[in-house]
One Martini backbone bead per residue (centre of mass of N, CA, C, O) as a GRO file, in nm:
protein
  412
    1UNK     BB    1   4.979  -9.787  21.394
    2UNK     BB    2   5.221  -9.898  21.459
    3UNK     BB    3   5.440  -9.698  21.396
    4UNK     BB    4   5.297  -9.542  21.617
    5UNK     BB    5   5.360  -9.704  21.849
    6UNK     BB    6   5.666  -9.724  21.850
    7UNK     BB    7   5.696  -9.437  21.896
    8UNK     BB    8   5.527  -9.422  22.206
    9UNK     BB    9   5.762  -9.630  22.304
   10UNK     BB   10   6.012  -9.504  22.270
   11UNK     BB   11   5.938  -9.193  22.410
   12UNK     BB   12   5.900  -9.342  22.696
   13UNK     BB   13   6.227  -9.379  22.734
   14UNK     BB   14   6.329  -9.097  22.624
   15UNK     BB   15   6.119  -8.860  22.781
   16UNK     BB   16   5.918  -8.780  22.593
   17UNK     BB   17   5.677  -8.497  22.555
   18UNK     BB   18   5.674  -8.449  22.193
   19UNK     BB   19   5.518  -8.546  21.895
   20UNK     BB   20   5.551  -8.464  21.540
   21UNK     BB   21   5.315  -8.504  21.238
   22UNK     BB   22   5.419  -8.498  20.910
   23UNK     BB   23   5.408  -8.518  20.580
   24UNK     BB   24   5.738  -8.562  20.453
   25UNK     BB   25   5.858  -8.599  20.726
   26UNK     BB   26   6.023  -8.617  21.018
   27UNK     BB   27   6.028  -8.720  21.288
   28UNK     BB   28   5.929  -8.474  21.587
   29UNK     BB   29   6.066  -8.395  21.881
   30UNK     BB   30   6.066  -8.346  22.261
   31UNK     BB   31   6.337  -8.296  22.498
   32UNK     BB   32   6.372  -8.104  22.753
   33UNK     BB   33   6.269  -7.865  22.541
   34UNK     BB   34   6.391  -7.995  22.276
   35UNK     BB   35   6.456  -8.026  21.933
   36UNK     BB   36   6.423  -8.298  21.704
   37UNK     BB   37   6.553  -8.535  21.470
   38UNK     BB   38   6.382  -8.840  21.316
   39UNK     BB   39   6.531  -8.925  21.007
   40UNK     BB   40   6.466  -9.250  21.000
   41UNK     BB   41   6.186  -9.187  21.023
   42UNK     BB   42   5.859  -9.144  20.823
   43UNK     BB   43   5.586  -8.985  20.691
   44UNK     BB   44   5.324  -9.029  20.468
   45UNK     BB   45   5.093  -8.885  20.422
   46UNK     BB   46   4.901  -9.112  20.396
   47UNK     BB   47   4.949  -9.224  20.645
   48UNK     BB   48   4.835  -9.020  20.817
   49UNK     BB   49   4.563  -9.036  20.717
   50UNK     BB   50   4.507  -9.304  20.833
   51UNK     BB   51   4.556  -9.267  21.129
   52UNK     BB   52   4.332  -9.052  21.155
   53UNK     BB   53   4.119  -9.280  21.097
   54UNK     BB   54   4.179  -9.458  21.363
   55UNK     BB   55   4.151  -9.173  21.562
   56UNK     BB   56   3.898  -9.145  21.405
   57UNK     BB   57   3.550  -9.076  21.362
   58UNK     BB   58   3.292  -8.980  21.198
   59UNK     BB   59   3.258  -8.762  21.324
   60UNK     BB   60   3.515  -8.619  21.380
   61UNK     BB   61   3.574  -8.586  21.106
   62UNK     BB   62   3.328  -8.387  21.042
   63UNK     BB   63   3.480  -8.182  21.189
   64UNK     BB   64   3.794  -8.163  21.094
   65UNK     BB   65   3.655  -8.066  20.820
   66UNK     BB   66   3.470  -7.807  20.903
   67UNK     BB   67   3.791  -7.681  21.099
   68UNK     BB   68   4.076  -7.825  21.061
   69UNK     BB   69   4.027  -7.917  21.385
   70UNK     BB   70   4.148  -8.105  21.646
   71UNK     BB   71   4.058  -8.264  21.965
   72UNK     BB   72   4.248  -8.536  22.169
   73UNK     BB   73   4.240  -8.785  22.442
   74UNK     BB   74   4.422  -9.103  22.455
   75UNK     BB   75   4.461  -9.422  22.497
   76UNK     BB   76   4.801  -9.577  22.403
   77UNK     BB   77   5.021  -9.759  22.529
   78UNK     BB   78   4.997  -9.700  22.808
   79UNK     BB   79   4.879  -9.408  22.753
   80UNK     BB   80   4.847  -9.024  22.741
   81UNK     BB   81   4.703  -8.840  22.448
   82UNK     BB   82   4.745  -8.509  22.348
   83UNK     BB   83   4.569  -8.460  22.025
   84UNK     BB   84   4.649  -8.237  21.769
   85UNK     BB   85   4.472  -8.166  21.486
   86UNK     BB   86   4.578  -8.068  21.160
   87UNK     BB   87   4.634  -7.827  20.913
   88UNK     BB   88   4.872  -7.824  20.642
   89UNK     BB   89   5.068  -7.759  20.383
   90UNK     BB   90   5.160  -8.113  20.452
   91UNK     BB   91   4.856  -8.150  20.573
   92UNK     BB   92   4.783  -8.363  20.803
   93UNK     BB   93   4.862  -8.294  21.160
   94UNK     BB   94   5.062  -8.403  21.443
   95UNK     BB   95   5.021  -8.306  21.817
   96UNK     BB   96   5.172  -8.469  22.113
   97UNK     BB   97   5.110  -8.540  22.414
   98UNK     BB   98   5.276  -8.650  22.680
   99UNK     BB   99   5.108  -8.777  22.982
  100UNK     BB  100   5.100  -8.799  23.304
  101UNK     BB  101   5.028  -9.092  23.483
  102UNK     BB  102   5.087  -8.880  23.723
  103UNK     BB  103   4.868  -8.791  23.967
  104UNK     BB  104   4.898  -8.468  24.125
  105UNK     BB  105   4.977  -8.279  24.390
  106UNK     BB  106   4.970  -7.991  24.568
  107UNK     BB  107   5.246  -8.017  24.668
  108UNK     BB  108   5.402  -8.112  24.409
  109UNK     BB  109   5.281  -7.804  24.265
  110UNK     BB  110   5.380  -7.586  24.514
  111UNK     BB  111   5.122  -7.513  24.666
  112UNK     BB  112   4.944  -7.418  24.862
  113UNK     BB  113   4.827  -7.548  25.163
  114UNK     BB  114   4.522  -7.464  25.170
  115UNK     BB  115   4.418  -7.658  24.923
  116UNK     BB  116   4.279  -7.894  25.105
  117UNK     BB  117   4.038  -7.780  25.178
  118UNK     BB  118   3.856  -7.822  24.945
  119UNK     BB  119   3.817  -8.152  24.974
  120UNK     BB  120   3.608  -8.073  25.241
  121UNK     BB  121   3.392  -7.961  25.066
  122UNK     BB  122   3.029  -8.008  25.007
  123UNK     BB  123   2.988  -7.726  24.870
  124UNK     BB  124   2.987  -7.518  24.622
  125UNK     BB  125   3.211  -7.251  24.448
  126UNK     BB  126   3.519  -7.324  24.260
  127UNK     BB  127   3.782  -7.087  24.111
  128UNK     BB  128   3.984  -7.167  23.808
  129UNK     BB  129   4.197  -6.894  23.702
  130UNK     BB  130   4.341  -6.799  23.395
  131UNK     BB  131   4.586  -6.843  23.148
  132UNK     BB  132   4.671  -7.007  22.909
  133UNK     BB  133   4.892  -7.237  23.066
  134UNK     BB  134   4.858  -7.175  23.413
  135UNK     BB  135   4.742  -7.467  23.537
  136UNK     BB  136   4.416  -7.490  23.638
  137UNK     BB  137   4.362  -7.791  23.569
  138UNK     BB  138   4.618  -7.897  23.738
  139UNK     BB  139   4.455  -7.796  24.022
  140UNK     BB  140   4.211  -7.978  23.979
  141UNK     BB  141   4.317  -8.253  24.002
  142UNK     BB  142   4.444  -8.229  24.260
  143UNK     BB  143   4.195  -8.240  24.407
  144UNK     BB  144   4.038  -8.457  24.299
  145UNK     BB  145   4.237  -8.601  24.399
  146UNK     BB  146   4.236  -8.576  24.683
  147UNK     BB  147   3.965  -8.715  24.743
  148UNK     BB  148   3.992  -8.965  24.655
  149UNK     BB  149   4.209  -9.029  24.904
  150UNK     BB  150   3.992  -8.911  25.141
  151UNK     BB  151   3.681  -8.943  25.031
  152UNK     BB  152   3.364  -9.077  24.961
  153UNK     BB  153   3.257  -8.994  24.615
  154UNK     BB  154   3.050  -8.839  24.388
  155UNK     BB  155   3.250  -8.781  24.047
  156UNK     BB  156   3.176  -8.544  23.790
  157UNK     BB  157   3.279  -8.480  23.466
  158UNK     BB  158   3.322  -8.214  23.248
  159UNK     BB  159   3.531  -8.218  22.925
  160UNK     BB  160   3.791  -8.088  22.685
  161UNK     BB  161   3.930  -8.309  22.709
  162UNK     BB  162   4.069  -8.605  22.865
  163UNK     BB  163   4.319  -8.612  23.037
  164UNK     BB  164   4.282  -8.718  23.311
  165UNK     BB  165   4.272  -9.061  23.484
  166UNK     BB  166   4.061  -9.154  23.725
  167UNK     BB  167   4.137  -9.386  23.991
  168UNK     BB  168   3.953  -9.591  24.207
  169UNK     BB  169   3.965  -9.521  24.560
  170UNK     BB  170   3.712  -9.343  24.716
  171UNK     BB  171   3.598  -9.246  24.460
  172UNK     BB  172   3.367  -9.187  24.219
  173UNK     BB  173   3.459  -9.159  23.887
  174UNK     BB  174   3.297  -8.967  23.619
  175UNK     BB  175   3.412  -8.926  23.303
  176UNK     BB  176   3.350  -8.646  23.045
  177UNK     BB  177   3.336  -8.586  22.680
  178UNK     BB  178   3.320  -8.383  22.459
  179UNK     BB  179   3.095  -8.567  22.173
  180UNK     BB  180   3.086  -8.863  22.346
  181UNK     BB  181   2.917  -8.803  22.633
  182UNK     BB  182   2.837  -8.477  22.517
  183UNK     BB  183   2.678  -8.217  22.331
  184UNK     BB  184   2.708  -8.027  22.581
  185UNK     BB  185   2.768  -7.867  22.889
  186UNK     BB  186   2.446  -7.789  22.891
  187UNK     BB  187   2.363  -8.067  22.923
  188UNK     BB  188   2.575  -8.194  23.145
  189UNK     BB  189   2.437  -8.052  23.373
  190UNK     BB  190   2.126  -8.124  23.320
  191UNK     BB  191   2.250  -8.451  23.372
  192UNK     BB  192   2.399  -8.455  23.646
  193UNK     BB  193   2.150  -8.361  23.826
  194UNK     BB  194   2.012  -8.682  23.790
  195UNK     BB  195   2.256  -8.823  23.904
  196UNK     BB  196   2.402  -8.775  24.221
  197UNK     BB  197   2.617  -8.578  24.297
  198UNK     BB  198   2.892  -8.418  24.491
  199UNK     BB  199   3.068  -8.339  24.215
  200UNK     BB  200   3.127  -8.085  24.008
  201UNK     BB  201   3.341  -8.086  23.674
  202UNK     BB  202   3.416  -7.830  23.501
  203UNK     BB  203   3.637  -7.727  23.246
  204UNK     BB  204   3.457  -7.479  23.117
  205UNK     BB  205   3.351  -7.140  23.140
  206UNK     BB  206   3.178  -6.943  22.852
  207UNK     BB  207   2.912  -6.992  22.836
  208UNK     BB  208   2.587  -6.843  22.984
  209UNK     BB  209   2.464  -7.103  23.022
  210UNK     BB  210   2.710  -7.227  23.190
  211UNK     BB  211   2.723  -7.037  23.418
  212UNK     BB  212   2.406  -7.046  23.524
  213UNK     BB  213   2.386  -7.349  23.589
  214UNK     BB  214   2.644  -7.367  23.792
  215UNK     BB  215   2.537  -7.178  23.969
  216UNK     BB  216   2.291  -7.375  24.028
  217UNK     BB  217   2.425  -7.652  24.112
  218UNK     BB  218   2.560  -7.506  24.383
  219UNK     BB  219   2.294  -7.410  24.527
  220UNK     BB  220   2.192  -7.720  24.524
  221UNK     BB  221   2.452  -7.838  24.700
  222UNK     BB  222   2.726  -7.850  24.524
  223UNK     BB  223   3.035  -7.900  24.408
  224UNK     BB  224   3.183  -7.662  24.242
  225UNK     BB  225   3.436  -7.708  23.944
  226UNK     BB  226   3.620  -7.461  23.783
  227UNK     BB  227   3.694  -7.301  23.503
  228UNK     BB  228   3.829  -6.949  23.420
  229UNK     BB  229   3.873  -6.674  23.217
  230UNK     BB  230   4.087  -6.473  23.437
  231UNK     BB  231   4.315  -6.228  23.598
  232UNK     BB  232   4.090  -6.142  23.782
  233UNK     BB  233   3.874  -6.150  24.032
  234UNK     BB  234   3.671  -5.917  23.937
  235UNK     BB  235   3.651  -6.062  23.614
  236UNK     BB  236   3.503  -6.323  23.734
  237UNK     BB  237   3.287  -6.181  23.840
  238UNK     BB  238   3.179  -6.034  23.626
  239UNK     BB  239   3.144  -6.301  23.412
  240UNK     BB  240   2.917  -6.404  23.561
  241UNK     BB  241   2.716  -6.155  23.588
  242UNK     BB  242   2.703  -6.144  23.225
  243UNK     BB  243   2.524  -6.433  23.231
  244UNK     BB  244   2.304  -6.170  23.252
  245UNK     BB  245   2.095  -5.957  23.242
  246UNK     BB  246   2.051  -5.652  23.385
  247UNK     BB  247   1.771  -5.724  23.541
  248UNK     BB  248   1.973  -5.990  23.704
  249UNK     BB  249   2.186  -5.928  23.877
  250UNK     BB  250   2.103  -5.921  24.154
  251UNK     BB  251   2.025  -6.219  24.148
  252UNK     BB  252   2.306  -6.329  24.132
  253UNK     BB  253   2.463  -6.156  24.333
  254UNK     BB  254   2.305  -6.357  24.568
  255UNK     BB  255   2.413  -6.641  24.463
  256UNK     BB  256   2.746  -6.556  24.467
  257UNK     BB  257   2.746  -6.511  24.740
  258UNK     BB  258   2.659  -6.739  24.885
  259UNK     BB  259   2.828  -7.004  24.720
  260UNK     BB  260   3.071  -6.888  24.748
  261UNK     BB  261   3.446  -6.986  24.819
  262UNK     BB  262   3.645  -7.026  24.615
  263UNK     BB  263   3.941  -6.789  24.430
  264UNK     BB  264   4.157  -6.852  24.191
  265UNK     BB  265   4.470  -6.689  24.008
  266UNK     BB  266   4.653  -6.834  23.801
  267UNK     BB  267   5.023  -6.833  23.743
  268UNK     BB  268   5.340  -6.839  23.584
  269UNK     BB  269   5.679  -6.845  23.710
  270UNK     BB  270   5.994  -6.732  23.746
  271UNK     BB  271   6.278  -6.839  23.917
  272UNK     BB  272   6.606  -6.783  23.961
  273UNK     BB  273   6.661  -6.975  24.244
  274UNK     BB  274   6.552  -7.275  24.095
  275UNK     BB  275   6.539  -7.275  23.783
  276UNK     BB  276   6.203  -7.285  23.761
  277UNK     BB  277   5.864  -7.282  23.769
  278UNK     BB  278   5.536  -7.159  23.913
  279UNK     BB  279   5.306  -7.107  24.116
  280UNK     BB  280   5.077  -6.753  24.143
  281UNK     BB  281   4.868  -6.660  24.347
  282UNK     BB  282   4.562  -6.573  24.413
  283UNK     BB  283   4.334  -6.544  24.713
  284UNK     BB  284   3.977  -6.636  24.759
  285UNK     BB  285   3.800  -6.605  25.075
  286UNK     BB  286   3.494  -6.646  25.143
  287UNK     BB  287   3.322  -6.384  25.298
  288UNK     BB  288   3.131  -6.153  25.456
  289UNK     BB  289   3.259  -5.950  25.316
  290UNK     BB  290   3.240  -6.032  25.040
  291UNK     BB  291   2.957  -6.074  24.997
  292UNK     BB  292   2.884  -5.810  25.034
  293UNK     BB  293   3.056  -5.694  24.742
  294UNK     BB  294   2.927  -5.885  24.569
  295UNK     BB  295   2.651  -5.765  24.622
  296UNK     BB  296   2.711  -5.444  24.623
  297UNK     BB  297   2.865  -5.415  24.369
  298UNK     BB  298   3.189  -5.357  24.513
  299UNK     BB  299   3.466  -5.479  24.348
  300UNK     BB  300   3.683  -5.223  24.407
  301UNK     BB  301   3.739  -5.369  24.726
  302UNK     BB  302   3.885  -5.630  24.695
  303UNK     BB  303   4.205  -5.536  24.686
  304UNK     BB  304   4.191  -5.448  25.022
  305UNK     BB  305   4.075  -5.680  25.130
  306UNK     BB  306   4.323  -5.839  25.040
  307UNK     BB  307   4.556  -5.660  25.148
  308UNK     BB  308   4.371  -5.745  25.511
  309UNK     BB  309   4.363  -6.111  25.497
  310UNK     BB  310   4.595  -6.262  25.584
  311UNK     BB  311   4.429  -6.432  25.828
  312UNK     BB  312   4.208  -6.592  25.638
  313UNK     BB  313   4.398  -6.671  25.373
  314UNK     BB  314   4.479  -6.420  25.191
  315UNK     BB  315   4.592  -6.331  24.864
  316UNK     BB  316   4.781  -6.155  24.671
  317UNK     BB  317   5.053  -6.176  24.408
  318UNK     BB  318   5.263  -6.023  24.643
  319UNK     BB  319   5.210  -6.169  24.879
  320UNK     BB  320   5.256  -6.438  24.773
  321UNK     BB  321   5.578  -6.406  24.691
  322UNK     BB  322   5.684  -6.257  24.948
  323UNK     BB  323   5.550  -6.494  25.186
  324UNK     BB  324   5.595  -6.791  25.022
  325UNK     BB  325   5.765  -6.830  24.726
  326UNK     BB  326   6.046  -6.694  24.929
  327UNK     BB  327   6.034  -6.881  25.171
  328UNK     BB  328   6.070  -7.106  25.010
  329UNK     BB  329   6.293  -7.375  24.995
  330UNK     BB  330   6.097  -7.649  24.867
  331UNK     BB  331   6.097  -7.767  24.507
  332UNK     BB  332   5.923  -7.940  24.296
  333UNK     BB  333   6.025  -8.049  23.997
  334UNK     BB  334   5.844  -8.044  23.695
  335UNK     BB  335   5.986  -8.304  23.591
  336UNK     BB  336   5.880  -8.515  23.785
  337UNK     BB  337   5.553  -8.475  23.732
  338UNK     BB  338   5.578  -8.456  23.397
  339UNK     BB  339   5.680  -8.665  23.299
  340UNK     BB  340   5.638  -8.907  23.105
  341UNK     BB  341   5.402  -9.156  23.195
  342UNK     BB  342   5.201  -9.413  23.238
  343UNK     BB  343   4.904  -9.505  23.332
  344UNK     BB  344   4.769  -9.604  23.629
  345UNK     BB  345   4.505  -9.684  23.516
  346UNK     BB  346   4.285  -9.979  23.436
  347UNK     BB  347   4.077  -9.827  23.255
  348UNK     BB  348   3.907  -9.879  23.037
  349UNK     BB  349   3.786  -9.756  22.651
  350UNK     BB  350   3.484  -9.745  22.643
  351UNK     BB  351   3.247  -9.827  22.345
  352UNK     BB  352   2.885  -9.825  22.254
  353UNK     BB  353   2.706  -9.977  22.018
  354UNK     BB  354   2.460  -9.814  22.078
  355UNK     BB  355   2.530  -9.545  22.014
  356UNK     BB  356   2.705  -9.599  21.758
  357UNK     BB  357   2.505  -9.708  21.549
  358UNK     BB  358   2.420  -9.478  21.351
  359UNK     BB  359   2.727  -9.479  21.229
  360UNK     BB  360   2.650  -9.746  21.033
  361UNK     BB  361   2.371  -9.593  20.865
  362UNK     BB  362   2.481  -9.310  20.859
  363UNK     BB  363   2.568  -9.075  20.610
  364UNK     BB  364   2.841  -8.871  20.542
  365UNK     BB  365   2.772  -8.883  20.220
  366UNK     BB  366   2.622  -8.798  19.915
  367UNK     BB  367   2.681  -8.949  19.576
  368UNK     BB  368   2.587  -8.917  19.211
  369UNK     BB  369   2.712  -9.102  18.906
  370UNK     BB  370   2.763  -9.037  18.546
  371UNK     BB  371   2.876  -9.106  18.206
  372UNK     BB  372   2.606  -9.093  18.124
  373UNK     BB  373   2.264  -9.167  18.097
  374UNK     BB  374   2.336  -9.456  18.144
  375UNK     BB  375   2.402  -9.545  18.429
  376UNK     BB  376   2.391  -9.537  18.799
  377UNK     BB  377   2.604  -9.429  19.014
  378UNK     BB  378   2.538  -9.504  19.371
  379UNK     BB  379   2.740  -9.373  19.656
  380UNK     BB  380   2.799  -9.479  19.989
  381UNK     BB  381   2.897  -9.310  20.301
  382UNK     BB  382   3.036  -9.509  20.568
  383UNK     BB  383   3.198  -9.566  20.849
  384UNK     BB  384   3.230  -9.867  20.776
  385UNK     BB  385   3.176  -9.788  20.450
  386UNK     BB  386   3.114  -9.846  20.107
  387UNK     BB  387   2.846  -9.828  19.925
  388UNK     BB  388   2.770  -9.984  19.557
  389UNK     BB  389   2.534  -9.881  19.294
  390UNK     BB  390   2.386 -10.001  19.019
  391UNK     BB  391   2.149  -9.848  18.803
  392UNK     BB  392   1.858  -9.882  18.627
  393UNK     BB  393   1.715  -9.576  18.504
  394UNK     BB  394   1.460  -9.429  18.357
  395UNK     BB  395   1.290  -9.177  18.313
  396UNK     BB  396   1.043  -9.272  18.471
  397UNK     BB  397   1.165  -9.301  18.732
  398UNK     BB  398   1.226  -9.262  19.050
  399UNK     BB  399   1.350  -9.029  19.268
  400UNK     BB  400   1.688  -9.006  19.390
  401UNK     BB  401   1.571  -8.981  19.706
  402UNK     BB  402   1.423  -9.257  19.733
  403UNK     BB  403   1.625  -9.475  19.649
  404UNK     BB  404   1.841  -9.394  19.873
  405UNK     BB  405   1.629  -9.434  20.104
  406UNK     BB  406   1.629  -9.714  20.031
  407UNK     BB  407   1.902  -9.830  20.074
  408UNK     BB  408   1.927  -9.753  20.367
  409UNK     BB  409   1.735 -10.011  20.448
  410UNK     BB  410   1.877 -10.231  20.346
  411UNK     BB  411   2.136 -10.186  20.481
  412UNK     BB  412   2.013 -10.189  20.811
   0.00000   0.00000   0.00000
């Protein structure tokens, strides 16, 4: 772990934004984009291994090991780290991001001016949809960044994993992790409408059963921000609404349409006069027109109502174009909001030995072996660490299931 710690001190110094450790091979480092290789490092398996163990628990290890794959987000050396752990050829691997510490502003990241007004809503259902790295998830940080700027509100995240940690500035902010502070989705949803929230922050909306809370409890009055895969606003709706059977259509499509506020499409584009990406939006401002074709169902008429509404505040993806980001002389390059820097907030990631205690005396799993016909060891294998006990046991003892459960019981 010091080792690990070194290079992400190290890191933070020379703007590197991602980090690749993989055992028997040297640290790959991304700087500005380009890929490096620091001959000096390198982990061996071993160490990898290690890490690993450092960096995961044991639900987590026993994920990691049934998926082959785990994603987490931790501080570390004052940093915010987004590590997918992987295996492969050269066993376990990590790929490391450093996220910036900075937390983006609307204003900062191109985005229209019109999305300031999202942080003063007090209920609906605002959806940010687009594609893997559209940039969906930083454009909803933003918001609840304006929001904690600008009013107090208690707002929950529901997330997975906790990018962005948002510092108490007007707002109370509690973020949640899938696995960490919450067993899925739609548990979270369900536990989050007895917290008494303002806002409520879903990380992204894929069961039928989290996109029907979700709108549940934009309906029971609250305002709930979301991410949804979806390239166009019709596909956005379309996936709402396919969140209940056929005979249920109806009723929800009267749910969405009371209570949608805005939907954005966002992908991001190259500009060739500015040399580098930006968000390219469609923007859905749910007025009485879109209402009533989300209820008659005539999601068909959306893309004409959009192409006649530049009035109302809404774009197509080429009037946004167009109108927006061509006549737009000045933007913020992506390399200062997102340079990797220090983490701003100052609360600590504080784990509750309440909840984990289960993880103390709960075997991740067991099992018996022996040289002979006796004795008999048997290794229980807990988060803590090893138990290992040998037995003489006779033909005639009791059963090695009792025996087992009997040890469970001295250990705690």
């Amino acid at each position: 772990m010091e080792k690990f710690e070194n290079i992400m001190s190290k890191a933070i110094k020379e703007t590197v934004s991602d980090i690749y450790l993989t055992g028997g091979h040297p640290v790959v480092s991304r700087r500005c984009g380009n890929i490096e290789f620091n001959n000096n490092v390198k982990f061996s398996h071993q160490e990898v291994d290690d890490l690993v163990k450092k960096l995961l628990d044991s639900r987590q290890l026993a994920v990691l090991s049934e998926r082959k794959s785990f994603d987490i987000a931790v501080s570390l050396c004052g940093l915010r780290l987004r590590i997918n752990i992987f295996i492969s050829a050269r066993g376990l691997s990590l790929a490391i991001r450093i996220l910036p510490g900075h937390l983006p502003s609307i204003d900062e990241l191109n985005l229209h001016p019109s999305l300031h007004e999202i942080a003063k809503l007090k209920s609906g259902l605002v959806l940010s949809c687009g594609p893997t790295g559209g940039g969906k998830s930083t454009t909803i940080a933003a918001i609840i960044n304006e929001i904690n700027n600008t009013r107090p509100a208690h707002i929950i995240t529901l997330e997975n994993p906790i990018e962005f940690r948002f510092p108490t500035v007007k707002a109370f902010i509690q973020q949640r992790e899938l696995g960490d502070h919450m067993v899925s989705f739609s548990q979270g949803l369900i536990d989050v409408l007895r917290e008494n929230p303002d806002v409520i922050v879903v990380g992204e909306l894929r069961e039928s059963d989290v996109i029907r809370l979700t709108i549940n409890a934009a309906e029971a009055g609250h305002l709930v921000i979301a991410t949804l895969h979806a390239s166009t606003p019709e596909e956005a709706i379309y996936r709402l609404c396919n969140s209940v059977p056929s005979e249920s259509q109806d009723e929800i499509r009267n749910q969405i349409a009371a209570m949608f506020q805005w939907l954005i499409v966002q992908q991001l584009i190259y500009i060739e006069r500015i040399g580098f990406r930006v968000p390219l939006l469609t923007i859905v401002r749910v007025n009485s027109a879109m209402r009533n074709i989300i209820r008659e169902n005539k999601l068909h008429q959306l893309q004409s109502v959009l192409s006649t509404a530049q009035n109302a505040g809404m774009f197509t993806a080429e009037r946004y174009l167009s109108e927006y980001l061509n006549s737009r002389h000045k933007f913020t390059h992506p390399d200062i909001i997102f340079r990797p820097s220090a983490e701003k907030t100052s609360d600590s990631v504080y784990r509750s030995s309440i909840t984990d205690a289960w993880q103390e005396t709960r075997p991740v799993r067991q099992r018996a072996t022996s040289t002979g016909v006796e004795p008999i060891i048997i290794r229980l294998e807990y988060a803590s660490g090893d138990v290992e006990r040998v037995l003489n046991i006779d033909d005639h003892g009791e059963s090695l299931d009792k025996i087992i459960r009997q040890l469970h019981r001295e250990e705690k």
